[in-house]
C-alpha positions in Angstrom: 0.0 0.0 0.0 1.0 3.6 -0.2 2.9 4.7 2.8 1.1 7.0 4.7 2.9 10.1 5.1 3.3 10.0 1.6 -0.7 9.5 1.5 -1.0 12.4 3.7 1.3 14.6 1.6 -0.6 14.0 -1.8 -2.6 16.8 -2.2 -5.7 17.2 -4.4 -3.9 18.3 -7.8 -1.1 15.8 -7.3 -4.0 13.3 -7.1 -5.7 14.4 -10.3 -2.1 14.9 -11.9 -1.5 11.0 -10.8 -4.7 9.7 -12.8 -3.7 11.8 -15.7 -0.6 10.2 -16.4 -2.0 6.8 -15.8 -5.0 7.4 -17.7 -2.7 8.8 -20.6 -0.5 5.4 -20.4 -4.4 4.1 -20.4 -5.1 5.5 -23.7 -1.7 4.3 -25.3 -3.3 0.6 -24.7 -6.8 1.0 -25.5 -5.6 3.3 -29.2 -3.8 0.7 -30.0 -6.1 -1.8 -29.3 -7.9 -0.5 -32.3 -6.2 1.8 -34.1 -4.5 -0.8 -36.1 -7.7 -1.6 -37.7 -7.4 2.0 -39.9 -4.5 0.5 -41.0 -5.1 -3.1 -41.9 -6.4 -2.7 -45.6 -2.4 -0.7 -46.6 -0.7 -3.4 -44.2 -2.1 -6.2 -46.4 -1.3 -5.2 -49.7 2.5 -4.0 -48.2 3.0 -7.4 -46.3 1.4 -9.5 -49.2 -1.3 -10.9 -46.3 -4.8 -11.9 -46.2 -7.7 -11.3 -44.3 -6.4 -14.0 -41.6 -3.2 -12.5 -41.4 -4.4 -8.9 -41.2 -6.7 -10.5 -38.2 -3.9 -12.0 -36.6 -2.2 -8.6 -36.3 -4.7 -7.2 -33.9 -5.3 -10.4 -32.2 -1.3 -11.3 -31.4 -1.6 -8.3 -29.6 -4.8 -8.7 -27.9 -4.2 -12.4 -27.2 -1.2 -11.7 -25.0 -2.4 -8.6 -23.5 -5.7 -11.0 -22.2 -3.4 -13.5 -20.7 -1.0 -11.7 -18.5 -3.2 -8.6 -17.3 -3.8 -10.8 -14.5 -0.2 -12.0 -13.3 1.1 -8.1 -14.6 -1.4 -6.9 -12.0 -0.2 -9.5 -9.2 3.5 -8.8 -9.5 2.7 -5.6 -9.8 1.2 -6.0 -6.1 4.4 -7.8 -5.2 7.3 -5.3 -6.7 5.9 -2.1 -6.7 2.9 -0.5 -9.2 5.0 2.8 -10.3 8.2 -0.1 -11.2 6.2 -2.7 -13.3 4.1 0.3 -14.8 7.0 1.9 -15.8 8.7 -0.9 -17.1 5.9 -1.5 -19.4 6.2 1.8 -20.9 9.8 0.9 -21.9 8.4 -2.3 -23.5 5.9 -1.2 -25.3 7.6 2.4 -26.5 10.4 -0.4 -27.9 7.8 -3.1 -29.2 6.3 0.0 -30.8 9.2 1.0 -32.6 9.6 -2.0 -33.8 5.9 -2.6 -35.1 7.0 0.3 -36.9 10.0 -1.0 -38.8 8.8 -4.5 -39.4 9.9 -5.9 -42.8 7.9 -9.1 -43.1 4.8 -10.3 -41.5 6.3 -12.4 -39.3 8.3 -9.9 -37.5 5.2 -7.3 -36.8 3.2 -10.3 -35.4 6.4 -10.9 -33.2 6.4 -7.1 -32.2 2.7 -7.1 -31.6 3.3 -9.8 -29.4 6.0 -7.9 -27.0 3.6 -5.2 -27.4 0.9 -7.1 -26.2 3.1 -8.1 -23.1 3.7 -4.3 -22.4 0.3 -3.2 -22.8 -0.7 -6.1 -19.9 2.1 -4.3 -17.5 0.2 -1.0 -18.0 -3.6 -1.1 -18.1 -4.0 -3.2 -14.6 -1.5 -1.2 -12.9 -2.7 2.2 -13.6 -5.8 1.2 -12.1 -4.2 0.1 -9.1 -2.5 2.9 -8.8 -5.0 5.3 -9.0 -7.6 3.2 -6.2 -4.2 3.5 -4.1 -4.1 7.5 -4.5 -7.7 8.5 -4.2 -8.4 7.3 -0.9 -11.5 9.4 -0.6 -14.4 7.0 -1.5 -17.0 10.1 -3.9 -13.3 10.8 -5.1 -12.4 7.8 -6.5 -15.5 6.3 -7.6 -15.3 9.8 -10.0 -11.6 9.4 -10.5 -12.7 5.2 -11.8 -15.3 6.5 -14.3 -12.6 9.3 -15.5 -10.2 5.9 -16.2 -13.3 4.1 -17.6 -14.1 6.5 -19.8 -10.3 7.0 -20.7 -10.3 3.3 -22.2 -13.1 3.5 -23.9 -12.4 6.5 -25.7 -9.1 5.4 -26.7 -10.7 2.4 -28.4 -13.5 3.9 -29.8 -10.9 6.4 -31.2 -8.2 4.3 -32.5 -9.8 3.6 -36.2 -10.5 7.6 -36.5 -6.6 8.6 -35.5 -5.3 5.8 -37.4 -7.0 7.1 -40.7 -5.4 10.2 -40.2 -2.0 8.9 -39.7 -2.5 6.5 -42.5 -3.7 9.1 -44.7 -0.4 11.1 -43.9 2.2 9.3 -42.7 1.6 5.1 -44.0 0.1 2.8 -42.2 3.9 2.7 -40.0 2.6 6.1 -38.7 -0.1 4.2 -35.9 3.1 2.9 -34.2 5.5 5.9 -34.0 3.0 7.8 -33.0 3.1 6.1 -29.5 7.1 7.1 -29.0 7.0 10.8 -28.3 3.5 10.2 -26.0 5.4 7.5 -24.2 8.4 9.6 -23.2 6.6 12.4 -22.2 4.8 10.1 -19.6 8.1 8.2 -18.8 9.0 11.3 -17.0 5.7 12.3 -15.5 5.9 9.2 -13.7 9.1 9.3 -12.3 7.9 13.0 -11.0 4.5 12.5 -10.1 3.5 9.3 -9.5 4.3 7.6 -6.0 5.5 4.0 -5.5 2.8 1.2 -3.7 2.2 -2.0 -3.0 -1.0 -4.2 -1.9 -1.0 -4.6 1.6 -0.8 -8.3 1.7 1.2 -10.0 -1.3 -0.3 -13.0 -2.9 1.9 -15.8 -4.5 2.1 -15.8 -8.2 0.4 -18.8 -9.8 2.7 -20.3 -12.8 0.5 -23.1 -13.7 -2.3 -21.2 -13.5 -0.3 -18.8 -16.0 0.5 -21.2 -18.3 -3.0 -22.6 -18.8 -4.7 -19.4 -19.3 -2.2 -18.6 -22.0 -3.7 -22.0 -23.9 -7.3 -21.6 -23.2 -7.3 -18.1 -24.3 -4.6 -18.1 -27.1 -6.1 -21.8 -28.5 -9.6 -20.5 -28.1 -9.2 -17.7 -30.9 -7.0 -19.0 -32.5 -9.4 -22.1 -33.1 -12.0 -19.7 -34.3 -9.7 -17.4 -36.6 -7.7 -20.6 -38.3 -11.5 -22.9 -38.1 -12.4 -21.5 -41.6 -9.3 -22.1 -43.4 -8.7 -25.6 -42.3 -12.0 -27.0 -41.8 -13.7 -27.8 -38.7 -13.4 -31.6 -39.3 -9.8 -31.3 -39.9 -7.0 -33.1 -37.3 -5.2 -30.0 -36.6 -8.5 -28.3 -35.5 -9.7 -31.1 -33.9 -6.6 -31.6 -31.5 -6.8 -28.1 -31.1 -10.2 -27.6 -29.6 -9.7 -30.9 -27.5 -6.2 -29.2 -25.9 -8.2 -26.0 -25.0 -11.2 -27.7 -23.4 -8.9 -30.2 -21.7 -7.0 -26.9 -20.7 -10.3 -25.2 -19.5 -11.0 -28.2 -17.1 -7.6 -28.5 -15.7 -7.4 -24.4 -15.2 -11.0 -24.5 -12.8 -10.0 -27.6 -10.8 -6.5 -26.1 -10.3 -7.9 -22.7 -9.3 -10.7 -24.1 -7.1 -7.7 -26.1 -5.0 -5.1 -23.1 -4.5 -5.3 -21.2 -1.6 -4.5 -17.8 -4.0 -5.2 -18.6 -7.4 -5.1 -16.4 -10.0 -8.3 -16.4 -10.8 -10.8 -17.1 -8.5 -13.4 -19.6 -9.4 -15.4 -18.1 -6.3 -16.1 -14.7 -7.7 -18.1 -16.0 -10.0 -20.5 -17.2 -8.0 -21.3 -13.4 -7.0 -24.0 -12.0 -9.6 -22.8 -8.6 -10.0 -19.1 -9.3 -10.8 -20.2 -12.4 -13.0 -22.4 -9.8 -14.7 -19.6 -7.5 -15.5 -17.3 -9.8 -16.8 -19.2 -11.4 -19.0 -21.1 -7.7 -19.9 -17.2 -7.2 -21.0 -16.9 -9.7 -23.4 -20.2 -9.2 -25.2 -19.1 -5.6 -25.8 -15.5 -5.6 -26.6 -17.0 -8.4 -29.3 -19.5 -6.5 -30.3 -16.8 -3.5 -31.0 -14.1 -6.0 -32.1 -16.6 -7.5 -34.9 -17.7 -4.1 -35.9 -14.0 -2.4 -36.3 -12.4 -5.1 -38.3 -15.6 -5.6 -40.4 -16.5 -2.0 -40.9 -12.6 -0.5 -41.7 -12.3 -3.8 -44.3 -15.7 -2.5 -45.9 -15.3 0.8 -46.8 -11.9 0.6 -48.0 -11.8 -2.1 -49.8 -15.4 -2.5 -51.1 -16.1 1.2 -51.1 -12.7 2.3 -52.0 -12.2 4.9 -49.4 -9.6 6.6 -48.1 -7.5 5.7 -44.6 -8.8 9.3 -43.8 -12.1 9.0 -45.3 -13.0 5.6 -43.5 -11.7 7.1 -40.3 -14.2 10.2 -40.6 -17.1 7.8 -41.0 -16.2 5.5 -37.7 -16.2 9.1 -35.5 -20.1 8.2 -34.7 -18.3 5.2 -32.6 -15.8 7.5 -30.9 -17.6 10.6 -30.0 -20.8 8.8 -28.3 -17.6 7.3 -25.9 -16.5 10.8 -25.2 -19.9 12.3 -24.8 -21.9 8.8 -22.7 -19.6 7.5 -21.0 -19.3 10.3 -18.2 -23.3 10.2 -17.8 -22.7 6.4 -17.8 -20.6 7.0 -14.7 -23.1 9.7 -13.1 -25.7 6.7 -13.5 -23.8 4.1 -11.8 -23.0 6.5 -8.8 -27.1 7.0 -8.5 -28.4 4.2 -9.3 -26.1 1.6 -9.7 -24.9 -0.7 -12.7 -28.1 -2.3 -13.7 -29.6 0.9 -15.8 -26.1 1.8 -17.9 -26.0 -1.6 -18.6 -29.2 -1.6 -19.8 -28.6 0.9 -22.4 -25.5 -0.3 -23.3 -27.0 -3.6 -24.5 -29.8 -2.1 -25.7 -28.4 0.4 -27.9 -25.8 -2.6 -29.4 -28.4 -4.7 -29.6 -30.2 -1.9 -32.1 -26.6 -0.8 -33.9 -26.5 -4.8 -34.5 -29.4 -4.8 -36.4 -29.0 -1.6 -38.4 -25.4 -2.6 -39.7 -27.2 -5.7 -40.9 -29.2 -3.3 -43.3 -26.5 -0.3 -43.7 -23.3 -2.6 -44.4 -24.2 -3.7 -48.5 -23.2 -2.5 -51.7 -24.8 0.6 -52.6 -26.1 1.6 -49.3 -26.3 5.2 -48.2 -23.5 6.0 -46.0 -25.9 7.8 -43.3 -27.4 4.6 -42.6 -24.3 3.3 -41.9 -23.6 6.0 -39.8 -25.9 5.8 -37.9 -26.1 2.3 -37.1 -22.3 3.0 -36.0 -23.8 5.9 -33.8 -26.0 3.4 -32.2 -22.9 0.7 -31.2 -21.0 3.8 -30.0 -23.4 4.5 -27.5 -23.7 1.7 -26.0 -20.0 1.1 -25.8 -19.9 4.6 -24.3 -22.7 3.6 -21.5 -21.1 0.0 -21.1 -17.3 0.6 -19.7 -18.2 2.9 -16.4 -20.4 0.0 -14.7 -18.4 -3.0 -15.7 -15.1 -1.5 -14.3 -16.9 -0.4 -11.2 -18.6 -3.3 -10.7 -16.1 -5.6 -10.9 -13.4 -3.3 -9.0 -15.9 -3.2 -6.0 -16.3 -6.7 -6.2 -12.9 -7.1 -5.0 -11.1 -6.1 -1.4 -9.1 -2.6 -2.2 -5.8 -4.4 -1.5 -6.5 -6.9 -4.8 -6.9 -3.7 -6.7 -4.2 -5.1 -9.6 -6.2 -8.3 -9.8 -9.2 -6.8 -9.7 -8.2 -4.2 -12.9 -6.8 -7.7 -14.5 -9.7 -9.6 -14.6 -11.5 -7.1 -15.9 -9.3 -6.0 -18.8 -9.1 -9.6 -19.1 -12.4 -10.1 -20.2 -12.8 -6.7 -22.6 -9.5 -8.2 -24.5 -10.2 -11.2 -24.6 -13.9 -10.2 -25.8 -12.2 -8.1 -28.8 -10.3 -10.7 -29.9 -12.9 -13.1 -30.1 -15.1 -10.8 -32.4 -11.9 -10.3 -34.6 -11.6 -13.8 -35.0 -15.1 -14.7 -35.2 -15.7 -11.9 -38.0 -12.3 -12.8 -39.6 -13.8 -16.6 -39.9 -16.8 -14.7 -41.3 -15.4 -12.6 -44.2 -12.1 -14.5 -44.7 -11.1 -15.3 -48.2 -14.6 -13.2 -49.2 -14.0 -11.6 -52.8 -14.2 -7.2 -51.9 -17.7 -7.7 -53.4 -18.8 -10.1 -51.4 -17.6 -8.8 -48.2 -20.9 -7.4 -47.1 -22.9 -10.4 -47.7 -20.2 -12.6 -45.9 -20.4 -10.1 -43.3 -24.2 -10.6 -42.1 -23.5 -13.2 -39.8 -21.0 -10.7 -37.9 -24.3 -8.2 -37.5 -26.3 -10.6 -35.8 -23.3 -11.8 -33.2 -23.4 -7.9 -32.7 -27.1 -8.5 -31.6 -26.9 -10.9 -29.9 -24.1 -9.7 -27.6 -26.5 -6.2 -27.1 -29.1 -9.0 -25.9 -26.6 -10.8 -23.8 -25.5 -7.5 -21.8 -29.2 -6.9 -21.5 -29.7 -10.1 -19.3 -26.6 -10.0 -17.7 -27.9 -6.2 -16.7 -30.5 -8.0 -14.7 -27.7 -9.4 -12.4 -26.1 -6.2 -11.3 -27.0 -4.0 -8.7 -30.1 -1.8 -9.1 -29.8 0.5 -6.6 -26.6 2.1 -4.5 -27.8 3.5 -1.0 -25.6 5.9 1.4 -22.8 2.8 2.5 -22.2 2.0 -1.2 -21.0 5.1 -1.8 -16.9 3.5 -1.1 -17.3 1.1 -4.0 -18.9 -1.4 -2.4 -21.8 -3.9 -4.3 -24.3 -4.3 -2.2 
């Protein structure tokens, strides 16, 4: 934990200045999360790649981002949250550069990949860090939605920026872009933000590690490569049958450790079950409609980077403007209404792109059908971060922001690889048609945070007020 006299000496604009360089390192994570995707139709004609290979770019980094946001956060606990956040800037400002320099295919999946592993030492952390400097409980419950909203901004806005830098600078512009910001908050941290630990220190789970990395890694990758090899075939047989087998040994291995890395207990809570799974409907949701939407207008349409970008702003401004009333919703009447609208308004956006996305359709009926998934991303993020970081004790703070991010990256990969199985090897005119299928999961995972809405907490009286779910 923070020591206390330097708890006592952080005053109220060293607070704020603390979850403005973490929610900056925030937005480095969450941009490149999706920025890529402005970027993925000029990466695939330089790199001489397909729609699978173009999927795998975002997913190598998403993929190991989900699978070690939960240890990250742990040792993080153990060796200090200002060290191991810090080192992940390094990493990822180095990974980054060499995203940007890649030759060959194989070489930017095996940057993504040590940028994935950065981005895991960041996002966890700087929530932990900032529930360790705003010890007030109004305080931080506003200084959570401010990092909630962060995130989903920087996702939301990731296709938007990338089209510009596309436009300007080739699609090796989305990864320098993130040297110069990462500097700047290199130092900021050293100046501003102060070193802490969780109270009581939990033992790091290898095991558990290691079969996380297979059930989530195997899982997508079963879907993305399922297509292409045929669902009968060996390969993708022995695949799925190492994942499940993987799946069962992970829970029985969790339920016997005293401190496992994932809990199988939690779930057993409503609320928290409700926000992690709320995560991974919407992050596939988003993750389906990025990778589908930035593949349709520039390669069936024939737009610009910059062009394609300035249509997908209806998914990034709802973020900016929802998001905060998302968070004044949750502080008066808990998690269940946001959530609400969040699935509701994917659930609509789902159906609309199913009409919108198709040669010859007008573009404002795709935009607003995009308008429609923004806002319920916008509405979704605030509830399902507080939710599941009240779920937790405050000293768990870096497990607690793991599981969470977990769940939203593991939920955008799976709707990259679930619309890449959908549109992969599809002809540029037959895109849209091959991308129907992709519109209803969309629905359906609007639907799903709908009923999963029903699980959260209504309602949050005078002594919920610290963060606590009734």
């Amino acid at each position: 934990m923070i020591d206390t006299a330097k708890d006592h000496a952080l005053g109220a604009r060293r607070r704020w200045a603390v979850l403005a360089v973490c929610s900056t390192g925030l937005f480095l994570v969450g941009l490149d999360t999706t920025i890529v995707n402005a970027a993925l139709p000029s990466i695939g004609r330089d790199l001489r790649t397909g729609v699978r290979g173009i999927a795998w770019i975002v997913d190598a980094y998403t993929l190991v981002m989900a699978s070690l946001l939960i240890s990250a956060g742990a040792v993080a606990d153990r060796v200090g949250r200002r060290r191991v956040f810090r080192a992940g800037l390094v990493l990822f400002g180095t990974s980054s550069m060499l995203c940007a320099a890649a030759p060959t295919l194989d070489v930017l999946l095996a940057a993504r990949i040590a940028q994935g592993a950065g981005a895991a030492m960041l996002s966890p952390v700087a929530l932990a860090i900032v529930v360790g400097v705003f010890t007030d409980p109004a305080q931080r419950a506003r200084a959570i939605g401010v990092w909630a909203a962060v995130f989903g901004v920087a996702m939301a806005a990731g296709p938007v920026v990338g089209g510009a830098l596309v436009q300007s600078l080739g699609w090796r512009g989305v990864f320098w872009v993130n040297l110069p910001v990462i500097a700047v908050v290199l130092v900021l941290t050293a100046l501003v933000v102060p070193e802490s630990k969780a109270a009581r220190v939990r033992r790091l789970d290898g095991r558990g590690q290691a079969l996380l990395v297979i059930v989530v890694g195997g899982s997508v990758g079963v879907l993305l490569e399922g297509p292409r090899l045929g669902w009968a075939s060996p390969a993708t047989v022995v695949a799925s049958a190492v994942v499940c087998a993987a799946m069962v040994a992970f829970v029985r291995l969790e339920g016997r450790r005293s401190e496992p890395l994932i809990d199988p207990g939690l779930f057993r809570r409503a609320p928290f079950t409700a926000a992690v799974f709320s995560a991974v409907a919407v992050f596939v949701a988003l993750g389906a409609t990025l990778l589908v939407v930035a593949l349709y207008l520039q390669d069936a349409r024939g737009m610009s980077p910059a062009a394609a970008g300035a249509v997908m702003l209806p998914l990034a401004v709802p973020a900016i403007v929802f998001a905060p009333l998302s968070g004044v919703l949750v502080s008066r009447h808990g998690a269940r209404l946001p959530l609400q609208l969040a699935g509701g308004f994917t659930a609509l956006g789902g159906v609309l792109l199913f009409v919108a996305v198709g040669e010859h359709r007008p573009i404002p009926l795709l935009l607003t059908a995009l308008l429609l998934v923004g806002i319920g991303f916008g509405f979704a993020n605030p509830p399902i971060t507080t939710t599941a970081v009240s779920g937790l004790p405050a000293d768990r703070a870096g497990v607690a922001g793991g599981i969470t991010s977990t769940a939203r990256q593991f939920g955008a990969a799976l709707g990259v690889a679930v619309a890449g199985g959908f549109i992969g090897g599809a002809a540029q005119t037959e895109l849209a048609q091959h991308a129907r299928p992709g519109w209803v999961l969309v629905g359906c995972c609007g639907l799903l945070v709908m009923v999963a809405a029903g699980f959260a907490p209504s309602e949050r009286g005078p002594g919920d007020r610290a963060g606590r779910i009734r």
